[in-house]
N, C-alpha and C positions, 0 to 999 in steps of 0.2 A: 410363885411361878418363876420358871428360869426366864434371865435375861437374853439369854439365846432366842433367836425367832425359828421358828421351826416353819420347816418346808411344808408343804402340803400331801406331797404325793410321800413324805414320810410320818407322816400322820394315820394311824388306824383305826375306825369308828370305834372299837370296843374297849379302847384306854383312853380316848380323847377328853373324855371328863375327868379323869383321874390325873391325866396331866398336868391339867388344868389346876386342879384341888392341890395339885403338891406346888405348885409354882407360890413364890413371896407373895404378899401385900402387897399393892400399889406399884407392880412392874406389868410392863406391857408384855404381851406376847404377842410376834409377828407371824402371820398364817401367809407364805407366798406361794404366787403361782409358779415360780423360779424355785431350783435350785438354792441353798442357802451356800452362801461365800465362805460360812465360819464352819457350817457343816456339811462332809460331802455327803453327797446321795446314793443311796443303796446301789450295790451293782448292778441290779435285775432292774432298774428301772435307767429310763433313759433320761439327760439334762436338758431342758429347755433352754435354747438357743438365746443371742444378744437381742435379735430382733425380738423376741416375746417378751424380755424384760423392757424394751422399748416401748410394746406396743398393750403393757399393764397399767391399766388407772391405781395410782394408789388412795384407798380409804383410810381414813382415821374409826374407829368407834370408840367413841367415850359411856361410860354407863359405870354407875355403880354398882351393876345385879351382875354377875360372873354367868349368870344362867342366860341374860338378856345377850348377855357377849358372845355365848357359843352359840345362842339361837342366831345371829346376824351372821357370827362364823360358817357357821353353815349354809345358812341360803348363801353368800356370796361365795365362797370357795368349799362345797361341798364334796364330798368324796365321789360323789356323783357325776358331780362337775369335772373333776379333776381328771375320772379315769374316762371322759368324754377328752379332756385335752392332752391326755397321754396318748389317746389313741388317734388323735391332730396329728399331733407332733410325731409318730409313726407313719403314720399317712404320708407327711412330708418328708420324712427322711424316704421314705422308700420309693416313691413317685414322683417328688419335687413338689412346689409349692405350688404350680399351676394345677396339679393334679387334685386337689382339694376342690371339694364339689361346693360351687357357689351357692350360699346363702345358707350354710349351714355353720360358721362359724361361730362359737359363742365368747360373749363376750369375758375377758380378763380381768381379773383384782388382784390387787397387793396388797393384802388388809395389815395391819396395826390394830392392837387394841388395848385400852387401858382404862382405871377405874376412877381417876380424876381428870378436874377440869385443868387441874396445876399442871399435873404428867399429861396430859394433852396438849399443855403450852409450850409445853418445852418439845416433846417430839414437833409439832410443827416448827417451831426454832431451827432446831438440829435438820430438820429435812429440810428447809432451805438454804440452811449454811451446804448441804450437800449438794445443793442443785437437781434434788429430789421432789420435790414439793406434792403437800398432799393435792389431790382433785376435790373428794370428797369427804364432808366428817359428820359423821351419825351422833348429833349428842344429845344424852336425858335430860330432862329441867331438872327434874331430884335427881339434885345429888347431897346428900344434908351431913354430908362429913367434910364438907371444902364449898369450894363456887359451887353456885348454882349453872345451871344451864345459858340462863342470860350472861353472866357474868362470863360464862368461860367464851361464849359466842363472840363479846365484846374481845375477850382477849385473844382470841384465835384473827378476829380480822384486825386486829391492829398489827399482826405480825404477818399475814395476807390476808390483803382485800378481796382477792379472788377465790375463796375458798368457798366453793360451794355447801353448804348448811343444811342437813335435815333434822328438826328439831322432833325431839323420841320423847313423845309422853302420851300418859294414860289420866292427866287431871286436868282441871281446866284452872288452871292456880293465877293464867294471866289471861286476860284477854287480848285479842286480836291486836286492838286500839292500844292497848298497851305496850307490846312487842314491839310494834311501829313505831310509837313514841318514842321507844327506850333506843331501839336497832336503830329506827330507820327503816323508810318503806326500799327495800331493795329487791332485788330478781334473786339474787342465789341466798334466797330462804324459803325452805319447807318445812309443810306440819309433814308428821308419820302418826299415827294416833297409836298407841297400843291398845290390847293386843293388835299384832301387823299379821296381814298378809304376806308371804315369801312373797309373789308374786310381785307385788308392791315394792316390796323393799330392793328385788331385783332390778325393776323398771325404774324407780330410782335414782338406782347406783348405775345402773346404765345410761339414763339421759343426762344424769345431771353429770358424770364423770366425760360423756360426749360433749356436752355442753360447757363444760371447760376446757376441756381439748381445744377448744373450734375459738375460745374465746382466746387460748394462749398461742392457737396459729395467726388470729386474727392481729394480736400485739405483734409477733414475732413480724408477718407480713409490715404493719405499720411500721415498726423500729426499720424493718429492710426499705421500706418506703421513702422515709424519712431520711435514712442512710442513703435512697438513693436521688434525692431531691438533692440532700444536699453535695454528692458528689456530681449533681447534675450541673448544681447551682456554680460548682466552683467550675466544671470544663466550660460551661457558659461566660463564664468570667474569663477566661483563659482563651475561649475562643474572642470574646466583645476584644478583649488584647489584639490578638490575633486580627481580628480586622482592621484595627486603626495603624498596627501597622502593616498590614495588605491595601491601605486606604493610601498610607502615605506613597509604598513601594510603587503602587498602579498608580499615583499621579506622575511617579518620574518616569515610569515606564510608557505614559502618554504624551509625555513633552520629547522622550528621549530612547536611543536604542538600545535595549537591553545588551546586545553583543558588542556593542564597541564605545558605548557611552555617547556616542556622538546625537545630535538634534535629531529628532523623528521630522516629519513628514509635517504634522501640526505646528510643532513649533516653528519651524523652518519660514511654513507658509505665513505664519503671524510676524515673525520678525520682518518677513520681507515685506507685508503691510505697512507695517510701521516704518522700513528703511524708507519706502515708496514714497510716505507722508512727509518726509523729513527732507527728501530728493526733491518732492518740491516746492516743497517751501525754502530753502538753498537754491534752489536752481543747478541739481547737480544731476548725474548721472549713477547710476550702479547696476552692477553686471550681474547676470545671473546664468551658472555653468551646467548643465546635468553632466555627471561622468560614469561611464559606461567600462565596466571593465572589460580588458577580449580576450577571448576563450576561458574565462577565469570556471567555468563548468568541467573544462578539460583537468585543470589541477584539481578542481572538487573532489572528481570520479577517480582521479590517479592517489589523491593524497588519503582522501579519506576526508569525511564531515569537519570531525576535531581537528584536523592541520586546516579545512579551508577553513574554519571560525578562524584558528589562531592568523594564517596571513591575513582577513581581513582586519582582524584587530591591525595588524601590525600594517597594513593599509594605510589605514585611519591614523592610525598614528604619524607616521611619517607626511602625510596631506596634511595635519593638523598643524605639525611643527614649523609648515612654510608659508602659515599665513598669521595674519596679525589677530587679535583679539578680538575687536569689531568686526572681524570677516566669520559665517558663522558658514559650519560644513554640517550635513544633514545625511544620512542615510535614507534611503525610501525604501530601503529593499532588496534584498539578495544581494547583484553586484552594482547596485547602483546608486549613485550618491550626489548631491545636488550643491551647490557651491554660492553663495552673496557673499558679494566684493561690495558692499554700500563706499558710500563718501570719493565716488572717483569722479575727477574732473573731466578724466577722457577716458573715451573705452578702449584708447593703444595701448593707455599703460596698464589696464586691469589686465590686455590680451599677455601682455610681457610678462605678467606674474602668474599667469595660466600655463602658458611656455616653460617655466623655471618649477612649475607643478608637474606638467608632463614628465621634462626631465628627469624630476628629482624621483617621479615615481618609478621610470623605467629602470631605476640602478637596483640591482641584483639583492633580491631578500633570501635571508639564510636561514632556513627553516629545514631541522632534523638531518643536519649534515649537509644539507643542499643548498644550490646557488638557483633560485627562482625567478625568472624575468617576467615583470609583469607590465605588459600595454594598458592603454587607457583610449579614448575613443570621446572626444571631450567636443560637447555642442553650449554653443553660448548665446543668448540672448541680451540688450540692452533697455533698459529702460531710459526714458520717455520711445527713445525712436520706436522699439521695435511694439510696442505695445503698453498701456497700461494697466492690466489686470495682471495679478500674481499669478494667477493658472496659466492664463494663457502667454505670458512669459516663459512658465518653465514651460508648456508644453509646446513654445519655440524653441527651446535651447534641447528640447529633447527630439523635435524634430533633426534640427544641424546636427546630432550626434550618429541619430543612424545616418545620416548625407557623411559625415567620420570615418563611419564603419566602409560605407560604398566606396569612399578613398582610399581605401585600406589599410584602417587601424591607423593606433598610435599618432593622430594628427588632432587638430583644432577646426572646427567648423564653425563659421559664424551663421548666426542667422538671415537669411536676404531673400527680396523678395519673390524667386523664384524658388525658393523652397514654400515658400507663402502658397505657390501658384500650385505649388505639387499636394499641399497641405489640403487646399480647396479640393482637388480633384479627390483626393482619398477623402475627403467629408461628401462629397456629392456621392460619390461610388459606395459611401456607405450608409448614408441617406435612399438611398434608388435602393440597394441590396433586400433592404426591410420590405420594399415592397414587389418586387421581382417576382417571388412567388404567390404572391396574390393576385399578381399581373400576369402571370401565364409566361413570362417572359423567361424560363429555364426552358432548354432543350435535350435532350440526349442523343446524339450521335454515336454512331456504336463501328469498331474498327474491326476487321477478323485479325483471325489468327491464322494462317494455314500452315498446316504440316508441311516438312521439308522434303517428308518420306513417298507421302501419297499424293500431295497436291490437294490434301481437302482442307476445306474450310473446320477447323476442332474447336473454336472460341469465338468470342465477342470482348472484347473492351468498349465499355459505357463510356463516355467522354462528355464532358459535361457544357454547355455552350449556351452565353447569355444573349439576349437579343434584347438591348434597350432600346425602345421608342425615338430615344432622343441622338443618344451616345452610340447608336450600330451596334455593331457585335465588340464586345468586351471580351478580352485574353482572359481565360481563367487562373495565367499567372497575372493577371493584375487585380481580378477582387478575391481571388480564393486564399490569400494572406489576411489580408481587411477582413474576411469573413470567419477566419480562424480567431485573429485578435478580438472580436467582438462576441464572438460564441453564436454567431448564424449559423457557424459551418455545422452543427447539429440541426439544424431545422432543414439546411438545405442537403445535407446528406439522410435525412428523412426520407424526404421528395425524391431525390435519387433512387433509394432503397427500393421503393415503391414505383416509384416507374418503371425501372428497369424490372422487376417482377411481371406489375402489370402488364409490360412490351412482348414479354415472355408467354406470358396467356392468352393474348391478344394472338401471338403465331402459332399457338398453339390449336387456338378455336379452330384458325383459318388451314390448318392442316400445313403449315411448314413444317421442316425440319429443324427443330428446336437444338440451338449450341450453348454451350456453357457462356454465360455471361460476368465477366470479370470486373468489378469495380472497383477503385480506388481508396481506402481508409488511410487518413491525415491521422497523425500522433495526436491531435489534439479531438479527435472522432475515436480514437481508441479508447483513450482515458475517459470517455464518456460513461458514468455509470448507467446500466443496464441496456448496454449495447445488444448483448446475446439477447434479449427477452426481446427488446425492438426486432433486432431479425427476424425470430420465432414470432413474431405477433404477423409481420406481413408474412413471411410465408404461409401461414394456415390460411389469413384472408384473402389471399391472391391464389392459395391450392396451388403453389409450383413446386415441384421438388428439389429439395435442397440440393441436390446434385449439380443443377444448373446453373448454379449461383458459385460465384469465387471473388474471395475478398481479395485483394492486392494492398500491403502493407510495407510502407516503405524501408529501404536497412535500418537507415537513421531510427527512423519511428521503433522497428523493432528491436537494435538494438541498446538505445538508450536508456531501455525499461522492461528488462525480460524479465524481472519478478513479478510485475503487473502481466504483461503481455504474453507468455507462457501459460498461465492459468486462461488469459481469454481463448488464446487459440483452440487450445484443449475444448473448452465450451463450444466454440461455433463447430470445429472437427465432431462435438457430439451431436449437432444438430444437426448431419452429413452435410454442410459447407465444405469447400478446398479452400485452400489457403495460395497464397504465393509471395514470395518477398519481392518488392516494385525495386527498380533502378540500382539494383546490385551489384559492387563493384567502387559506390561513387559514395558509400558512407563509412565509418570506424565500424569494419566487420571485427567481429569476435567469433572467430570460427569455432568456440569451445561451445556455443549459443544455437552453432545453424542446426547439430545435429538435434536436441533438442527440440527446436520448435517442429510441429505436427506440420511442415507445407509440403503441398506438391511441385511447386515449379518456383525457379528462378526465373528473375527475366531480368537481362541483360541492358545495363544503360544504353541508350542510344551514343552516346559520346563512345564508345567504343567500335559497335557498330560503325558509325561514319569514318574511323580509321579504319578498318580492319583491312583496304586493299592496300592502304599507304603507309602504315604505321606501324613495326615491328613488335614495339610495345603494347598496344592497344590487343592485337592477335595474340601475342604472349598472353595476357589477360585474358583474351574469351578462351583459348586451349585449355588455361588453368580453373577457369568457373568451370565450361564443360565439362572436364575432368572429373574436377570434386562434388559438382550434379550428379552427373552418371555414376560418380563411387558408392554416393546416398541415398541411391534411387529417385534422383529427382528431373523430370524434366526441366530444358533452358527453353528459354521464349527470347529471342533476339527482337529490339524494339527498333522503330525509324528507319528501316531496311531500305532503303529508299532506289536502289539501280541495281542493274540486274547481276554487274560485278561483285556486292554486295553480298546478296540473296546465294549465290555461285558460294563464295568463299565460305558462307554460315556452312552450307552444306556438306563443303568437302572436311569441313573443321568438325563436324559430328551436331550442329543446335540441332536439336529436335522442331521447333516450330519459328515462326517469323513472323514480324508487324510489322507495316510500313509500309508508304506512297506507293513502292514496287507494284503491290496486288491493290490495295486500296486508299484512297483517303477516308479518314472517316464521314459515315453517310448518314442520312436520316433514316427511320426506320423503314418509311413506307421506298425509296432508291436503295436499298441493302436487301429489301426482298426477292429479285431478279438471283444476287449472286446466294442467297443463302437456299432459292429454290434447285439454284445448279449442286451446290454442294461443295464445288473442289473448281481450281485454278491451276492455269498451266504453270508449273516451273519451268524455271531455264534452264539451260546444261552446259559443262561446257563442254571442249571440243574431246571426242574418245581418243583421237591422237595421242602419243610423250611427247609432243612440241620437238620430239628430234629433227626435224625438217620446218621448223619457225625459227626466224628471227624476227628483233625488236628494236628497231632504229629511235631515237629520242634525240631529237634537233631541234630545237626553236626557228629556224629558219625553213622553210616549205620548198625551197629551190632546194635546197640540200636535200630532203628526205625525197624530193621526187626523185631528184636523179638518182640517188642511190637504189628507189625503186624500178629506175627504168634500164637501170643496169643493171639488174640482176631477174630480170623478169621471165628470163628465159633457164633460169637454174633450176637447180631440184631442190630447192629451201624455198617456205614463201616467206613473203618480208611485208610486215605492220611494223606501219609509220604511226609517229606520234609528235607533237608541236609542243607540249608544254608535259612536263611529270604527272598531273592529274590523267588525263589521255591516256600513258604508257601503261599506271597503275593499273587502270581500269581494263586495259587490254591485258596485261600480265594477269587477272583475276580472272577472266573470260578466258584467256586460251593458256595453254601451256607453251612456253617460251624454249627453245634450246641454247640462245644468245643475244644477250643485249648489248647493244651498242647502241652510250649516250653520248652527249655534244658537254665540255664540261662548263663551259663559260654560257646560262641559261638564266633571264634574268627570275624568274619563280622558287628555283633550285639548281643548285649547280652538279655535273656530275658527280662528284664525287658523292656527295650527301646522297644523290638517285640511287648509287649502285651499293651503295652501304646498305641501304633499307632493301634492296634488292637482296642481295647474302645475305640478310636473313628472314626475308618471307622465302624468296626460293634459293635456298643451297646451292642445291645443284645445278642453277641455270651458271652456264660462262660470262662472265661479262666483261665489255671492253669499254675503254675510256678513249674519247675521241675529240681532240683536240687539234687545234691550227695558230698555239703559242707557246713560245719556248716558256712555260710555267712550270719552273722544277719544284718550287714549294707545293704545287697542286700535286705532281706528281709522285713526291714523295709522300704525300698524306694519300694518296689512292692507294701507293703500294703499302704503306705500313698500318693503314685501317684493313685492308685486306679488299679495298673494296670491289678492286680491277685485279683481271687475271691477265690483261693484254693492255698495252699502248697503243694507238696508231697515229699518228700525224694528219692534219691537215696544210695541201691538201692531198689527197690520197689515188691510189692507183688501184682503178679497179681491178685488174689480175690480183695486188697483193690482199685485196681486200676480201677477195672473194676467198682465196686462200687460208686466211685467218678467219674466217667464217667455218668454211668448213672443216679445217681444224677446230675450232669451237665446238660443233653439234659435233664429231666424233668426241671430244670429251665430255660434252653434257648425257651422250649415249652409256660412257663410261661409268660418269656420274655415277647414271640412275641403277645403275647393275649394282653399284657401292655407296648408298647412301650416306654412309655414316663417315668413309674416305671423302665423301665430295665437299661434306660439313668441313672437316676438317682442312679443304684445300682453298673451301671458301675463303676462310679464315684465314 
């Protein structure tokens, strides 16, 4: 027989015996289901793909009978078979391998077959040095020209144990008992009895070739197993590493600051135990400092995170380098950092080396090309006087630091007992806070809003007002700080939430006319998570529509944090909420911010408002908010409107709405019902005259301004008197002026300063400077500020008086016909 292995599908029933008969003695011939490598295959037929020689059990048969060979030949790779898996293998090329209809696949062989037990040792050899190895070997007992059966079985598993065994015979030469003794009782050995069944020999070569399969997935899995125990075993060791030193790192990072190396908080507080212990048993003193950096948030947000790490290192450093060894400096946090001075005999000279700390901190640090000046805000505490407990030490020295701050930076605060006394009051106020709403004791007072336009009532502002049992009424500038620092202000902005909802319904049953209600949100009420969801939860239980409801958010609040606070607004605008920014004007606007945020109205500091009759700059300020409202489409809400001068001037300056004492103080709900059933409030007006035919006398002395009224009483100008510049303002806001004439030597304000602010609220009014001292330095500041158009002397002559009067209103006449000429002559 050729040593060549012959394909199958090149194989022809009607010479396959004759093949066979012409092949050597004692050479195997291979029958595969593959393609042969040494022989290619007919062109009419097609090659079986990598995956099918993959997916081929290979058999051994051993037998001495050539007839027994081609009968096993057969059943396992029959011509039958074959051109069943020719037509697979078409199946798949032309429809893909999903296209093959499940459960009809039949199973594969790569047969081998040869006629001793020797030539059978050695093909299994050779197919293991290949990485081939058989599954299956069909072998005869007789074989009487070499090994027997048993013998070749012995030699086939010492070269694999896993070789599944069908033992091929037709005598009974050994028994059962026997086999066992000699083999071994194992699983991969069978009897076949000759003559065989195909069927048999099929099923077989099918379980037991399966049955290897699943034994050599089974090893493959345990060796990956094992493989990965032990690459488990080794990252486990790598990690055990890993934590000891994560063990050690996290003990330093609990004693000390990771960003500046300096004492933590723990260690800080143990040392100053133990200095305490050691103080007095010496009999000594030692200090203890909280230091507060100021404004160091402002260089954060300008520099960037990485430059603030870097200055506070560099902080810490230069602090570090001005004290001794035994003095230990701590970090607690952000900018804040805690100081023991142990071993001092007096607490002047520890104050003197706090002194040479301040200094040395305030000299210029040069960070990324820059000269950086940094303040400090430093509060101190003593032990034995001031206390003895380590908390309550530092949280004495960190009280003196805000009393630092209240001084205005950059100073040394010691601790005493009326910060003691202030200390109590804010623990009582926060002691009573806790219980405030379980005591019924919040209130809500609620202010309007009235339009400028119509006179009606468009809003409400909720105002929130404590009423302690013991304490009266409490500012909610004194516990709504305390209630922020402590996180109440979420429980009591709850209660808000819902009251003023509730307020809302409640006028609603009763048939009012329902106004938008505006509340107040605190930065640390924003950053609260699931603020929106709280909203939405009382609105649907209270059934009000969101329309009526308007959040007020302070600049500050909103623009500290527009990554955060930009997505919130968005959310409440989705649940039909208004928005408004509170006290605008009086925080770090970022105008690049306002267009972005979803509000409808600004509202206007009150600190602006209460200048706007006297204050040049303040009215420059509400013009330019005005302005760039109206540019945005947003209403101005002007807050503290408090007189009617006031209220005048918002109006003629364009706010759309007004707060304040003017129309109301704030009221309870059940005294706010009257004005909210009216609807609307009278405005005031002022006069439809151009003030051409008014003057505006301004004298501190009352004999003077009568006479000057009783002398001209009978002219065709009328004349408003005023005693002090407050007085004048409020009348120049009320009427329209054609000329002012002030006294300059006034002890509140002198004229000149009056008629300065005068040029530039009104232009175009004339003004004259009226004096009874030869004061040429006043004079010359009147003329070269621009503030006076005229001199007169005191004291004066009613003819020339009147004269220069009414030259005045014909030039303020002129004026107003050339606005832009009178600016210019103000000036």
């Amino acid at each position: 027989m050729s040593t060549e292995p012959l394909s199958l599908i090149q194989r022809q029933p009607s010479n396959a015996a004759t093949t066979t008969a012409q092949a050597p003695a004692n050479e195997p011939s291979a029958y595969l289901v593959l393609g042969n490598s040494h022989e290619p295959a007919a062109p009419h037929q097609p090659e079986r793909g990598i995956a099918d020689v993959e997916a081929a059990a290979r058999i051994l048969l051993i037998d001495d009978n050539r007839n027994n060979l081609e009968l096993m030949r057969e059943i396992l790779i029959g011509e039958d078979r074959s051109a069943a898996r020719q037509l697979e293998s078409l199946e798949a090329a032309l429809f893909g391998a999903s296209k093959r209809p499940a459960g009809k696949s039949l199973p594969s062989f790569a047969v081998d077959h040869c006629e001793s037990g020797r030539r059978g040792h050695e093909l299994v050899a050779s197919a293991l040095a290949g990485a081939r190895p058989y599954a299956v070997a069909f072998v005869d007992m007789r074989m009487p020209n070499g090994w027997d059966g048993l013998q070749t079985i012995e030699a086939l598993w010492q070269l694999d144990p896993h070789l599944q065994v069908v033992i091929c015979t037709a005598y009974d030469d050994h028994s059962w008992e026997q086999i066992i003794e000699r083999l071994g009782c194992l699983d991969n050995l069978l009897f076949l009895r000759k003559p065989f069944d195909p069927i048999e020999v099929l099923q077989l070569a099918t379980a037991l070739s399966e049955k290897w399969r699943l034994q050599h997935a089974r090893q493959n899995q345990l060796a990956e197993l094992h493989e990965h125990v032990a690459e488990r075993t080794r990252h486990l060791q790598q990690a055990l590493d890993q934590c000891l030193r994560a063990e050690r790192e996290l003990l330093h990072l609990a004693t000390h600051d990771a960003l500046t190396g300096l004492a933590s908080r723990p260690l800080f507080m143990d040392r100053l135990q133990q200095a305490m212990v050691l103080a007095q048993r010496q009999e000594r003193q030692l200090l203890i400092a909280f230091i507060d950096l100021d404004r160091f948030k402002q260089y954060n947000d300008q520099l960037g995170r990485k430059c603030g790490d870097e200055l506070l290192r560099m902080i810490a450093d230069r602090m570090n380098a001005c004290l001794r060894e035994s003095d230990t400096l701590a970090r607690l946090g952000g900018d804040e950092f805690a100081l023991l001075l142990p071993d001092t005999k007096q607490a002047k000279n520890a104050m003197a080396a706090l002194t040479r700390l301040l200094d040395r901190l305030a000299e210029p640090f040069a960070l990324e090309g820059k000269a950086l000046s940094v303040t400090c805000s430093l509060g101190c505490s003593v032990y034995p006087d001031d206390g003895t407990s380590g908390e309550d030490l530092l949280r004495y020295a960190t009280i003196a630091s805000y009393r630092a701050k209240e001084l205005g930076r950059n100073t040394i605060q010691a601790y005493n007992p009326q910060l003691h006394a202030r200390l109590q009051e804010r623990q009582l106020l926060e002691s009573a806070l806790h219980q405030a709403i379980a005591n019924q004791e919040f209130e809500l007072h609620y202010q309007p809003q009235v339009d400028l336009r119509s006179g009606r009532i468009c809003g409400l502002e909720a105002l929130l007002r404590w009423h302690h049992p013991q304490l009266g009424s409490i500012s909610p500038a004194r516990f709504i700080p305390i209630a922020e620092e402590n996180g109440l202000i979420h429980q009591i902005g709850e209660w808000t939430l819902y009251s003023a909802c509730r307020q809302l319904q409640a006028w609603q049953q009763q048939g009012i006319p329902l106004q938008r209600v505006a509340l107040n949100l605190s930065a640390r009420q924003a950053a609260q998570p699931g603020l929106d969801a709280l909203i939405s939860r009382c609105l649907k239980e209270t059934g009000i529509d969101p329309s009526y409801l308007e959040l007020e958010l302070t600049e500050s609040a909103s623009m500290n944090d527009p990554e955060h606070i930009i997505p919130l607004m968005q959310r409440l605008r989705k649940l039909g909420i208004n928005l408004a920014i509170d006290d605008f004007g009086t925080g770090y606007s970022n105008l690049s911010y306002l267009q972005l945020f979803p509000v409808g109205k600004l509202k206007l500091d009150g600190s602006f408002v209460r200048g706007i009759t006297s204050d040049a700059g303040s009215m420059a300020i509400i013009d330019a908010v005005i302005a760039l409202a109206h540019r945005l489409g947003l209403k101005v809400v002007a807050e503290m409107a408090e007189t009617e001068a006031q209220v005048i001037q918002l109006t003629a300056h364009g706010c759309d709405q007004v707060q304040g004492y003017y129309f109301s103080r704030p009221l309870p709900a059940a005294d706010l019902e009257p004005l909210l059933r009216a609807g609307a409030a009278v405005l005031p007006t002022a006069g439809t005259d151009d003030g051409a035919k008014r003057v505006l006398i301004l004298d501190d002395e009352e004999n003077v301004t009568s006479a000057i009224r009783r002398a001209f009483r009978n002219q065709h100008f009328e004349v408003l008197t005023a005693n002090n510049a407050a007085e004048a303002f409020d009348l120049l806001a009320r009427h329209r002026v054609g000329v002012v004439l002030s006294d300059q030597r006034m002890p509140d304000m002198n004229g000149n300063r009056f008629l300065n602010q005068v040029r530039m609220l009104y232009p175009e009014t004339v003004r004259v400077l009226f004096t009874g001292y030869t004061d040429f330095q006043s004079i010359r500041e009147a003329i070269n500020l621009g503030a006076a158009h005229q001199l007169i002397d005191k004291p004066w002559n009613n003819g020339e008086l009147q004269q220069l009067i009414t030259q005045g209103l014909e030039q303020y006449a002129r004026n107003r016909q050339q606005p832009s000429q009178a600016s210019a002559c103000g000036g």
